[in-house]
N, C-alpha and C positions, 0 to 999 in steps of 0.2 A: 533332863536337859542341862542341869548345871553341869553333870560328868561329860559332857561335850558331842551328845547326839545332835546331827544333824539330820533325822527323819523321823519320824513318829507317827508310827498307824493308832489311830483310837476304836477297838471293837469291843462294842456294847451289846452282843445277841440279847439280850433280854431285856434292855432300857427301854422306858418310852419314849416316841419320838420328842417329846416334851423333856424329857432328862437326858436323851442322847445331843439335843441342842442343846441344852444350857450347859454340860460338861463339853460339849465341842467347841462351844462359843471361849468357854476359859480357856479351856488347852490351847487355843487359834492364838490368843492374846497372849498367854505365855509363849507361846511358840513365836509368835512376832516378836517378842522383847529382846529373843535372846537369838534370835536367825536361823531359828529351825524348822524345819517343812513340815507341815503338820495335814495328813492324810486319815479322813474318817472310812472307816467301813463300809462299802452295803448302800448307804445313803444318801447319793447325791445330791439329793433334796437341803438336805439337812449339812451337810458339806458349804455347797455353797451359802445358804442361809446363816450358817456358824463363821464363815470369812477363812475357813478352810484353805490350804495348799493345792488339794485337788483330794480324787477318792478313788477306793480300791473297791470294783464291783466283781464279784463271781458269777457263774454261770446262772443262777440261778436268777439274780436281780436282773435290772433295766441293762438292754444290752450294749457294749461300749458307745456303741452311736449316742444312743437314748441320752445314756450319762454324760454324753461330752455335750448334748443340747442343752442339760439342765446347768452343769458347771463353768462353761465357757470355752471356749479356744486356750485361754494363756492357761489353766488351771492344771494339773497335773492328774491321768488317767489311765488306772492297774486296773488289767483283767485277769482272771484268775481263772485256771481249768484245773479239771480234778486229776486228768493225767496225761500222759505226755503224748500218747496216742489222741489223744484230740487234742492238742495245745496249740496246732497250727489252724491259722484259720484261710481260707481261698479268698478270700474279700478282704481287702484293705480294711485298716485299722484304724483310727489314731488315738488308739492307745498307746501312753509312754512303753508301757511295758504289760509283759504276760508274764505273770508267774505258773508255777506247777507244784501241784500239793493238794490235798498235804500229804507230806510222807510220812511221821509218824501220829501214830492213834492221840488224838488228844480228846478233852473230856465235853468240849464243845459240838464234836462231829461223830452221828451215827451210824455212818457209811464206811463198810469195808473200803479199804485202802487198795489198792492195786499199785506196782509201782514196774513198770514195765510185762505187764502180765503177771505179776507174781502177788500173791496176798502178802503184806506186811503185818 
């Protein structure tokens, strides 16, 4: 945040919800200090409870709805799809935004990659 980010996702796969708050809770406060948006993973339990920016939920958690009930209207709300063939959704949203990914293999994620029909 001091080199001059303005956005910041916090992902803890393996924290407990008890250490993913207390690390969100500080991150939210450094992030207030210095005016940078501060987006937790996965969690929006624990998003809004940490005074979070808003949260970034994938297909697999509470679905955009869900998560905008738990964090509010004014809070800030990413869905994530795994590929672009399903990235569109037929139902309104109010999700700020949808991302797509991941594209490349990373050490967090067990799933073959697809990236327009093609394995990566």
């Amino acid at each position: 945040m001091d080199a001059g980010v303005k956005l910041l996702q916090y992902r803890a796969k393996h924290a407990t919800a008890r250490e993913l708050w207390a690390e969100s809770r500080a991150i939210a406060e450094a992030a207030n200090r210095v005016n940078c948006k501060f987006i937790v993973n996965d969690r929006p339990d624990v998003a809004y409870l940490a005074g979070a920016d808003g949260v970034h939920v994938g297909q697999d958690d509470l679905d955009p709805e869900q998560a905008r009930a738990v964090i509010g209207p004014d809070a800030g709300l990413a869905f994530r799809r795994i590929t672009l063939n399903n990235s569109g959704r037929r139902r309104p949203s109010s999700a700020d935004y949808i991302a797509v990914g991941p594209i490349f293999q990373t050490s967090s994620r067990r799933i073959p990659i697809r990236w327009w029909g093609q394995n990566c």
